[in-house]
Backbone as a ProteinNet text record, in pm:
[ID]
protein_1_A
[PRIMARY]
XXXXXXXXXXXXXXXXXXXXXXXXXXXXXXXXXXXXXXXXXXXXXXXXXXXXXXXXXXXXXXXXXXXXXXXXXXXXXXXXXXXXXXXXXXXXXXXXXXXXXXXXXXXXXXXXXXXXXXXXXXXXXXXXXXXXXXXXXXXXXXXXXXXXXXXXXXXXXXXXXXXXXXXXXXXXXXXXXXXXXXXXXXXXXXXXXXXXXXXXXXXXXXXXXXXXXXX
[TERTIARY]
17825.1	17888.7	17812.3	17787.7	17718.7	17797.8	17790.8	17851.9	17907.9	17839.3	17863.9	18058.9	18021.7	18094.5	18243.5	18228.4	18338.4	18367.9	18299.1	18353.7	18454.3	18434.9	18458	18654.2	18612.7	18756.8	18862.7	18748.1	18876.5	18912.7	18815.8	18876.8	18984.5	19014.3	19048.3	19216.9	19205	19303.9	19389.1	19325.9	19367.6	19462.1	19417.5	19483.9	19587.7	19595.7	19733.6	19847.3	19752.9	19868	19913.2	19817	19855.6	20011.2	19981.8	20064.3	20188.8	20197.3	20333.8	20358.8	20254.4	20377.4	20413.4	20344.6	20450.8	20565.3	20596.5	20718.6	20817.5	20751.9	20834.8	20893.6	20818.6	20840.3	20946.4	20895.9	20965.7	21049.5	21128.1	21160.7	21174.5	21030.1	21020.6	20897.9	20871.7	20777.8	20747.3	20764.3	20752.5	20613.2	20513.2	20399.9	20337.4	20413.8	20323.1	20360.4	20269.7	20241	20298.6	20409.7	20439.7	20328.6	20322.6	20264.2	20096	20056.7	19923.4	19976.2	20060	20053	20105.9	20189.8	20179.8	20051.3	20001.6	19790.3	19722.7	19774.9	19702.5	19734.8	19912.4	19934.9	19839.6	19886.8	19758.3	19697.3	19605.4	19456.9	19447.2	19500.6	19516.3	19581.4	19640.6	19714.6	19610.7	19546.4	19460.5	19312.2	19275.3	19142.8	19147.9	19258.5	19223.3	19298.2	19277.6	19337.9	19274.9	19136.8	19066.8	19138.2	19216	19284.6	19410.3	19377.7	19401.6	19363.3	19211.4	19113.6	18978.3	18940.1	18836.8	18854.8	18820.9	18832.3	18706.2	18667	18567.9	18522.8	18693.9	18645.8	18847.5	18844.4	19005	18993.9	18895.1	18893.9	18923.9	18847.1	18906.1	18987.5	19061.5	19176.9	19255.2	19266.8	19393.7	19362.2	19222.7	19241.5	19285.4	19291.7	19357.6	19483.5	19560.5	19706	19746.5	19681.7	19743.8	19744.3	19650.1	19641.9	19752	19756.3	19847.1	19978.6	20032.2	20186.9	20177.6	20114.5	20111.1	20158.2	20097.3	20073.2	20220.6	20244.7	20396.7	20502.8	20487.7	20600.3	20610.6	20507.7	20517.7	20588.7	20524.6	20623.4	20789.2	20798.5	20942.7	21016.6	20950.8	21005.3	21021	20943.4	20961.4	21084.5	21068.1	21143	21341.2	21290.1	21428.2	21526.4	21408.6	21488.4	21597.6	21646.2	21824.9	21802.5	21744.3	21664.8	21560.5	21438.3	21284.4	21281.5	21369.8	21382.7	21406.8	21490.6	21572.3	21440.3	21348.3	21264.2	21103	21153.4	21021.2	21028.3	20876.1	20930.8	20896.1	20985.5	20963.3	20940.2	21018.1	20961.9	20796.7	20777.5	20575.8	20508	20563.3	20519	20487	20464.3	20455.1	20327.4	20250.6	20127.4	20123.8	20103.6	20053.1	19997.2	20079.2	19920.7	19908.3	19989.4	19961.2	19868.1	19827.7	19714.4	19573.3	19596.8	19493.2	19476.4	19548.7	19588.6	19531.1	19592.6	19546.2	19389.6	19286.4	19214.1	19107.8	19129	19072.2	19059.5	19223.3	19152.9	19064.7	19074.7	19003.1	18854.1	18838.2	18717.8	18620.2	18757	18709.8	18682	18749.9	18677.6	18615.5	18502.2	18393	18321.2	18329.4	18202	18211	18122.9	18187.8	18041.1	18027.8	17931.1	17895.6	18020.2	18034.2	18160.7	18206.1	18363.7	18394.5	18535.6	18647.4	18725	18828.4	18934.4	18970.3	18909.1	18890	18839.3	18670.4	18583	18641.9	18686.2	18756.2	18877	18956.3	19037.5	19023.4	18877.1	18822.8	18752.1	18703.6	18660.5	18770.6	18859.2	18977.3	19033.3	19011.6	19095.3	18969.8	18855.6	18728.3	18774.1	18771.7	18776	18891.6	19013.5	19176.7	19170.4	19108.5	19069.4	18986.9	18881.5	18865.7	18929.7	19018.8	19048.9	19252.9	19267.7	19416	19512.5	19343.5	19379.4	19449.1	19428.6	19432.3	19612.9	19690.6	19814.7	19860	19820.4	19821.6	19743.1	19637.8	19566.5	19645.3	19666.3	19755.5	19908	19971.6	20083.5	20045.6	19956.1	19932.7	19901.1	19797.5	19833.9	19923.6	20072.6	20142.3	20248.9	20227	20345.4	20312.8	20137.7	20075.4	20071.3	20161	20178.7	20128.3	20042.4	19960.3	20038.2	20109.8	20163.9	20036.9	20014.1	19912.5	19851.4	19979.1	19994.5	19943.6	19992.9	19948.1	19805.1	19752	19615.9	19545	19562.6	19465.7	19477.4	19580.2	19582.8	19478.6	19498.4	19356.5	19214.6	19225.3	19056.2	19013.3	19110	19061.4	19048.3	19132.9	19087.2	18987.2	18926.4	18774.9	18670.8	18711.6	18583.8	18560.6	18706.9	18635.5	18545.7	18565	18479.1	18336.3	18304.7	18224.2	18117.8	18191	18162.9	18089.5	18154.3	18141.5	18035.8	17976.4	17893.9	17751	17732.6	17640.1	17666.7	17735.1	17721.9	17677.6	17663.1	17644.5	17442	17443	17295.3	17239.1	17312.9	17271.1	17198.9	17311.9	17309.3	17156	17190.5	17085.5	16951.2	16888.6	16778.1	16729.9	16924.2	16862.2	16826.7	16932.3	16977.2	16877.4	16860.2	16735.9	16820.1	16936.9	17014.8	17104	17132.2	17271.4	17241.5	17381.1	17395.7	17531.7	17581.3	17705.5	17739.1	17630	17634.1	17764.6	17838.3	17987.6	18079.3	18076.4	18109.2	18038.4	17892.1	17870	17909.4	17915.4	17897.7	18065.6	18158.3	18293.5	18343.3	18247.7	18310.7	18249	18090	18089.8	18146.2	18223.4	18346.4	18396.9	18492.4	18611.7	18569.7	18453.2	18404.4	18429.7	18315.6	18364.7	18473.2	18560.9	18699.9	18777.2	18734.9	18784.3	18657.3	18581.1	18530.3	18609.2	18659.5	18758.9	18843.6	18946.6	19052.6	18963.3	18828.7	18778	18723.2	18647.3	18654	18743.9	18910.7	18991.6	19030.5	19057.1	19091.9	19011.2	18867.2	18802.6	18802.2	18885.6	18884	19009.2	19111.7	19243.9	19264.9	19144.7	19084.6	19021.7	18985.3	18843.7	18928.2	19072.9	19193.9	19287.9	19342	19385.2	19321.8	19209	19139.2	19136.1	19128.9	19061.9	19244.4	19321.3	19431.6	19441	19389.3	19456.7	19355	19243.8	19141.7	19277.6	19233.9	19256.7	19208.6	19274.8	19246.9	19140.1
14272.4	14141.9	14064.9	13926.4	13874.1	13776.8	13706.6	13609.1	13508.2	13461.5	13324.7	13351.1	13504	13575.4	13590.1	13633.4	13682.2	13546.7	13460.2	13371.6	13283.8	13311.2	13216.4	13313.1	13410	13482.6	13423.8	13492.6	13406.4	13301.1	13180.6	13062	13039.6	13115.1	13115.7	13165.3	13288	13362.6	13259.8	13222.9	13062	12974.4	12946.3	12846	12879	12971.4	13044	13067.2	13124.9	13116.1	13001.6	12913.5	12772.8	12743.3	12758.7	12690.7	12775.1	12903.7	12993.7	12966	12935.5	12889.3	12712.4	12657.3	12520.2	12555.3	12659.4	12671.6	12702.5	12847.1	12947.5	12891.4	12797.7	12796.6	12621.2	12557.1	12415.2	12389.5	12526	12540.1	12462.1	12378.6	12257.3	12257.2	12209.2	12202.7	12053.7	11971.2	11827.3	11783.7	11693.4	11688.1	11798.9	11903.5	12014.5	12032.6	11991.3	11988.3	12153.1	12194.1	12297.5	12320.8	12222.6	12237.9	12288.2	12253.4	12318.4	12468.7	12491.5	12621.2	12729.6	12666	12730	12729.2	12650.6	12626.5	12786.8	12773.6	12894.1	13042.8	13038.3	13166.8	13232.4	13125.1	13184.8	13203.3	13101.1	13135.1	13294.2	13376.5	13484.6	13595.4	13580.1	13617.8	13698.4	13574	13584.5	13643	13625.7	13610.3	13796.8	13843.7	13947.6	14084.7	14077.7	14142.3	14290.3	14288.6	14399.3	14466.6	14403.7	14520.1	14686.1	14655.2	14765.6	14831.4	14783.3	14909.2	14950.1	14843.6	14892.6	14879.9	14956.6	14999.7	14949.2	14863.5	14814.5	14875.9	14795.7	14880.3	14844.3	14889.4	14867.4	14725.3	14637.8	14535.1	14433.3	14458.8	14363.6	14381.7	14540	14544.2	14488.5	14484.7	14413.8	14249.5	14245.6	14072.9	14003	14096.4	14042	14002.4	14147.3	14129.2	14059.1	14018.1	13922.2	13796.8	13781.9	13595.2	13620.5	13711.9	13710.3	13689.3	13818.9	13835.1	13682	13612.2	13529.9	13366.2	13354.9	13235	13289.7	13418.1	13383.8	13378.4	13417.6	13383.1	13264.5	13184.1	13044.2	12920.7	13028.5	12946.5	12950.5	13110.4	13080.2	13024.2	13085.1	12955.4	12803.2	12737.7	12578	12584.1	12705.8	12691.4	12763.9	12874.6	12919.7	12909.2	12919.6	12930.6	12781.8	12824.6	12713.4	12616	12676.7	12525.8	12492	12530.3	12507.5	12374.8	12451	12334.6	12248.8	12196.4	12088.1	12000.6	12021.2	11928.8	11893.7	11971.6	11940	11822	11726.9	11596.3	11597.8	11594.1	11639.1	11506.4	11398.5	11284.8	11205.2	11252.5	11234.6	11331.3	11459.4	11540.5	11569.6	11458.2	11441.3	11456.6	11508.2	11545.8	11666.5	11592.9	11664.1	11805.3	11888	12033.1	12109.7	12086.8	12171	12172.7	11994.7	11969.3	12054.7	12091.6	12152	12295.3	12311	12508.5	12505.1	12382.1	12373.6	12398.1	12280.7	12218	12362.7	12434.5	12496.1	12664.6	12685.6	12790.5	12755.6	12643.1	12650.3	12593.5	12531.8	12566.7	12708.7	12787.9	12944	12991	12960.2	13005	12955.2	12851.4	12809.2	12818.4	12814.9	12849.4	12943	13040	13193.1	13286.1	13393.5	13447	13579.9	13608.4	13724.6	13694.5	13677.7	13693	13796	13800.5	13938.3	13903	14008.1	13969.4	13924.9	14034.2	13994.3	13871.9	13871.4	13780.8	13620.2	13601.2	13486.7	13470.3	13542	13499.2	13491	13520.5	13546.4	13430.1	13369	13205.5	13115.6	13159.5	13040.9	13000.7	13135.6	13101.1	13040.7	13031.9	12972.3	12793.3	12758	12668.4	12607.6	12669.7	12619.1	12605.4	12724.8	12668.7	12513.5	12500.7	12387.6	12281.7	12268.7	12132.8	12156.8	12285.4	12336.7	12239.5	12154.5	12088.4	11941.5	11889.7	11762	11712.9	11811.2	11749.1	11754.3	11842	11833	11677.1	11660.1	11563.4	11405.4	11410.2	11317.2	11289.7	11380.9	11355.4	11308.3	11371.2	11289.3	11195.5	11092.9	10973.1	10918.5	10917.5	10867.8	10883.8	10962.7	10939.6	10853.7	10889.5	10851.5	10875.3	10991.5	11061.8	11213.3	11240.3	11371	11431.5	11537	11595.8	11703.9	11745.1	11809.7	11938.2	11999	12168.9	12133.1	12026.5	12004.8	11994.1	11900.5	11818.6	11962.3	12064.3	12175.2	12254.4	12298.5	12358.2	12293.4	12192.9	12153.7	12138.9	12091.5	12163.3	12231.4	12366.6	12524	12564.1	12496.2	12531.9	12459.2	12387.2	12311.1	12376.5	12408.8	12457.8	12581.8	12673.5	12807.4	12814.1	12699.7	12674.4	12615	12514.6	12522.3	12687.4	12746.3	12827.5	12964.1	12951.5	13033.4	12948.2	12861.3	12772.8	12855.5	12826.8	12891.4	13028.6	13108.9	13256.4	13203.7	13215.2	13170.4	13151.8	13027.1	13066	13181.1	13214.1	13309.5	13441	13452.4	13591.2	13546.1	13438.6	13387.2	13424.5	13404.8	13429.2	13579.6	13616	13804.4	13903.5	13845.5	13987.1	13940.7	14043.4	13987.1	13931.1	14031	13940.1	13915.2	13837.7	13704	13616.2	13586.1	13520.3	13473.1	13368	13340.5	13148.4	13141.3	12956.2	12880	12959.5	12896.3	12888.8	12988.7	12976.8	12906.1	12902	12744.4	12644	12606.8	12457.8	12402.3	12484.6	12504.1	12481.9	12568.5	12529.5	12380.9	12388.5	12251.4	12114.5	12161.8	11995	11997.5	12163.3	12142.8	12109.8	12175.8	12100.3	11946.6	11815.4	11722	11676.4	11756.1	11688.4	11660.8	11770.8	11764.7	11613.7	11611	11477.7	11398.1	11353.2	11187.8	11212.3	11331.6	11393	11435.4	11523.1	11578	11435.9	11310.3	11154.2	11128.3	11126.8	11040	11193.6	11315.2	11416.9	11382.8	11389.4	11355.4	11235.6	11087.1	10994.9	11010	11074.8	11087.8	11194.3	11280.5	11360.8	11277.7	11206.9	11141.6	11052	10973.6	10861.2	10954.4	11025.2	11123.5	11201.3	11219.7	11238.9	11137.1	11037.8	10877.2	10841	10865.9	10841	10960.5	11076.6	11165.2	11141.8	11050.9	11019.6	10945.1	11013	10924.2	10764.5	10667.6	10514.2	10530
7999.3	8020.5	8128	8106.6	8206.3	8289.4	8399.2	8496	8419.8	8308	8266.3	8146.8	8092.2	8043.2	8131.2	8197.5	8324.6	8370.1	8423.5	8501.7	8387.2	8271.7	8174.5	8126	8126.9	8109.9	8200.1	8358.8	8517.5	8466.4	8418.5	8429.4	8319.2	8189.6	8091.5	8137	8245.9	8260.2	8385.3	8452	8546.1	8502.3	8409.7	8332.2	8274.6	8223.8	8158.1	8304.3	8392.9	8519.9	8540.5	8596.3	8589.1	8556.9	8393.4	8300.7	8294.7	8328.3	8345.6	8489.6	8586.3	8703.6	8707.9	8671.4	8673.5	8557.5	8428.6	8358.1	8476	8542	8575.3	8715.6	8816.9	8916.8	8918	8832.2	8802	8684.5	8614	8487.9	8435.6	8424.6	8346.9	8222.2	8126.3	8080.8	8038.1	8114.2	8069.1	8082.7	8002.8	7995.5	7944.9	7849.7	7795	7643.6	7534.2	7397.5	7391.2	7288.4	7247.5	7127.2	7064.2	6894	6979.4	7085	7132.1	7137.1	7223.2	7287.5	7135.2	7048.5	6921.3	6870.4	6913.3	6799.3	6857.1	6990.7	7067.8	7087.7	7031.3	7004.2	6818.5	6782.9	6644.8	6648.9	6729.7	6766.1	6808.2	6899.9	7015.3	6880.6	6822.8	6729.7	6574.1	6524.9	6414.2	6491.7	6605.7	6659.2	6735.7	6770	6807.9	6714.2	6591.2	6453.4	6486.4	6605.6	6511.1	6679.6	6737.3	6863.8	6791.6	6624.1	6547.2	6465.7	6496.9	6429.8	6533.3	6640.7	6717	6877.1	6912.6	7117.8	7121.1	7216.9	7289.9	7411	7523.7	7694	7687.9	7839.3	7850.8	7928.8	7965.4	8022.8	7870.3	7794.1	7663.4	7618.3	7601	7539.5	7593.7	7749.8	7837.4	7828.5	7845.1	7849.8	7739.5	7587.3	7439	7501.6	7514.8	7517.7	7605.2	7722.9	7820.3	7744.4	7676	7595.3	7511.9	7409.9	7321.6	7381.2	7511.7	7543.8	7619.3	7670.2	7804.1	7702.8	7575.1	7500.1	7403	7369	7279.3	7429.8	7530.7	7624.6	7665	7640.8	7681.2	7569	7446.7	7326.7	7308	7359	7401.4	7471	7582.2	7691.9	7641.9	7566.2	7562.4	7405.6	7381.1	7234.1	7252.1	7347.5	7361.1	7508.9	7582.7	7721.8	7714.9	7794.2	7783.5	7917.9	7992.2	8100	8095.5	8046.6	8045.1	7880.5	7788.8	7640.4	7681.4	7743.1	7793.8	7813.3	7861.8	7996.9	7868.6	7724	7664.4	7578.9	7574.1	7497.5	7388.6	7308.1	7152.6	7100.6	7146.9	7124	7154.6	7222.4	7207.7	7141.2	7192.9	7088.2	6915.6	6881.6	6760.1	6640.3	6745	6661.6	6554.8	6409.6	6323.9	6309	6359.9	6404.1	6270.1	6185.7	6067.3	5946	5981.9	5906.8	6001.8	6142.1	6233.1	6167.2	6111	6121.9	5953.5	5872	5695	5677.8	5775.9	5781.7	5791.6	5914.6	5994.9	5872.7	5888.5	5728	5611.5	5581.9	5443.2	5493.5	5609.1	5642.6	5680.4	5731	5758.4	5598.3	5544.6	5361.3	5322.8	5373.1	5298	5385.7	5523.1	5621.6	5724.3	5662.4	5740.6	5777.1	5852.2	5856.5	5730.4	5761.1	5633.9	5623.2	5437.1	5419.8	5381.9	5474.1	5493.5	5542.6	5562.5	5595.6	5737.8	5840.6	5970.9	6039.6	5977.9	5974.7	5972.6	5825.2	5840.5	5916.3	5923.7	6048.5	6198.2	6217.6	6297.6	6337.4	6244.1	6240.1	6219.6	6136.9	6162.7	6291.1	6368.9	6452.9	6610.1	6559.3	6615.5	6597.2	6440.3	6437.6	6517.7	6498.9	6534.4	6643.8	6764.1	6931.9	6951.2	6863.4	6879.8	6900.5	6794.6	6759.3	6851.7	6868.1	6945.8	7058.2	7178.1	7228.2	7235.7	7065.7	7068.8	7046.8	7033.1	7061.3	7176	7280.1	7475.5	7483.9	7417.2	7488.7	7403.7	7322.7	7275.6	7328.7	7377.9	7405.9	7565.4	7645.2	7782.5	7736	7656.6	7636.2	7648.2	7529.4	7497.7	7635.9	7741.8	7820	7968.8	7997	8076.7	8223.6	8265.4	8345	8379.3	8425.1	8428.4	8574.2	8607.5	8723	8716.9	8847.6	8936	8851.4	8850.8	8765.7	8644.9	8547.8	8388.6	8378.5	8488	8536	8541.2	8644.2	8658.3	8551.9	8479.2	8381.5	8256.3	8180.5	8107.5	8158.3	8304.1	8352.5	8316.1	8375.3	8354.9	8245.1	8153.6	7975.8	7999.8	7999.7	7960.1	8024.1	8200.8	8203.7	8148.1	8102.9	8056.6	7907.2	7821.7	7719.6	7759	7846.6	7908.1	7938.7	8038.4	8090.8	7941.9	7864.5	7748.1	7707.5	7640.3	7628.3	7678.8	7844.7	7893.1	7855.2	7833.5	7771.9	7693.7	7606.5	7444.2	7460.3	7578	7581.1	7671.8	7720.4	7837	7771	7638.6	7511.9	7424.3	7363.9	7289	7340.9	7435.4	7512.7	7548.5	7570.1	7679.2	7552.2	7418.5	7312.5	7176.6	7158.4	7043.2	6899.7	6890.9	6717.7	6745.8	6843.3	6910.1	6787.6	6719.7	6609.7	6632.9	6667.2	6678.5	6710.1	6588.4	6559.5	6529.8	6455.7	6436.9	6598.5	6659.3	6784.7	6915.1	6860.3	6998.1	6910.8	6791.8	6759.1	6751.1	6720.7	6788	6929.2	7020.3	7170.2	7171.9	7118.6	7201	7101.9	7003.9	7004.6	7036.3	7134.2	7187.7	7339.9	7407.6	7472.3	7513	7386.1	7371.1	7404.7	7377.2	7356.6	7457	7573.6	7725.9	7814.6	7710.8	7832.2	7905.7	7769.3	7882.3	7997.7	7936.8	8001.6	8139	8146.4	8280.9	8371.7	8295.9	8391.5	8450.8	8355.8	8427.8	8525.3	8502.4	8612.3	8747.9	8724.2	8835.7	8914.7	8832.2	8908.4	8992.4	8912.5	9021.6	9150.9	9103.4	9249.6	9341.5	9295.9	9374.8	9488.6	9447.1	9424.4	9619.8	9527.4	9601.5	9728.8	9754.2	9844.5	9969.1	9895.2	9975.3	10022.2	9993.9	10005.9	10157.5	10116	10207.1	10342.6	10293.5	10464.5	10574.4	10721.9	10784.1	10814.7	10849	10824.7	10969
[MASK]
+++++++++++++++++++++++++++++++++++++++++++++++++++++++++++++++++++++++++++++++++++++++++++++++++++++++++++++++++++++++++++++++++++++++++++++++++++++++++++++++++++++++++++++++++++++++++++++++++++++++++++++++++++++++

């Protein structure tokens, strides 16, 4: 495993804290797309299938199940808990995600490395991270209010795709049959996709700072 690898997990595993302590600590989830965090239990769900047929190390086996247990506890929470539901806006929340999840399989069945059963769900759920973010990033539109916790929480998802990115070339260069084109050309639209959202993050850091100078 290399730096670019690891640093990219931390930042991955960040963000999930993030996002379970503004639930857990503000039993609120207001400003947070459920239909994302459902995009992402599938994703975690379909993407780590083979945690029942192959052992790697116990560092991957644990870092699966933390995404998996960490992303369905968060769906509950916005879906069942009896004070955290209350605070979610189902009314902005209105993005389409099922055409994301339609779209994304039947692209995994026509563009695949090898088809199987794993394999393609293995890319579906490549493609579905991609595109996972765009009902979080649509519903901050529509309400226009970004609170601190929500704000760091999509950073840290961006930079850990980022961060995977440079793995991606880091591998390409060190390992002689690094083959894994569907997965850079994937991060980097989901990549893309965090641009605007990381400008305006950085201008309200930038905002906030200058606020906190003494006069």
């Amino acid at each position: 495993m290399n730096i670019f690898r690891f640093a990219g997990d931390m930042t991955h595993l960040i963000s999930v804290l993030v996002l379970l302590l503004k639930i857990y600590a503000t039993k609120s989830c207001s400003g947070i797309s459920l239909k994302t965090q459902e995009l992402y239990a599938l994703v975690f769900l379909t993407r780590y299938l083979d945690l029942l047929t192959d052992f790697i190390s116990i560092y991957n086996t644990v870092m699966k199940l933390i995404f998996i247990a960490s992303s369905l506890a968060i769906v509950w929470c916005m879906r069942v808990h009896p004070i955290v539901r209350r605070s979610y806006d189902k009314d902005l929340d209105t993005f389409r995600h099922y055409f994301l999840v339609a779209a994304s399989f039947i692209l995994a069945l026509l563009v695949n490395e090898k088809f199987g059963f794993q394999e393609v769900f293995w890319v579906f759920s490549i493609y579905l991270e991609a595109v996972a973010i765009l009902p979080q990033l649509v519903l901050l539109q529509r309400s226009g209010n970004v609170d601190n916790l929500t704000g760091h929480y999509i950073f840290f998802l961006g930079a850990y795709r980022a961060l995977y990115i440079l793995n991606w070339i880091y591998r390409y260069f060190m390992e002689t049959h690094f083959s894994r084109w569907i997965a850079c050309i994937a991060g980097l639209v989901q990549t893309a996709l965090y641009a605007d959202f990381f400008y305006y993050y950085y201008i309200s850091w930038r905002n906030k700072a200058k606020l906190q100078l003494p006069a």
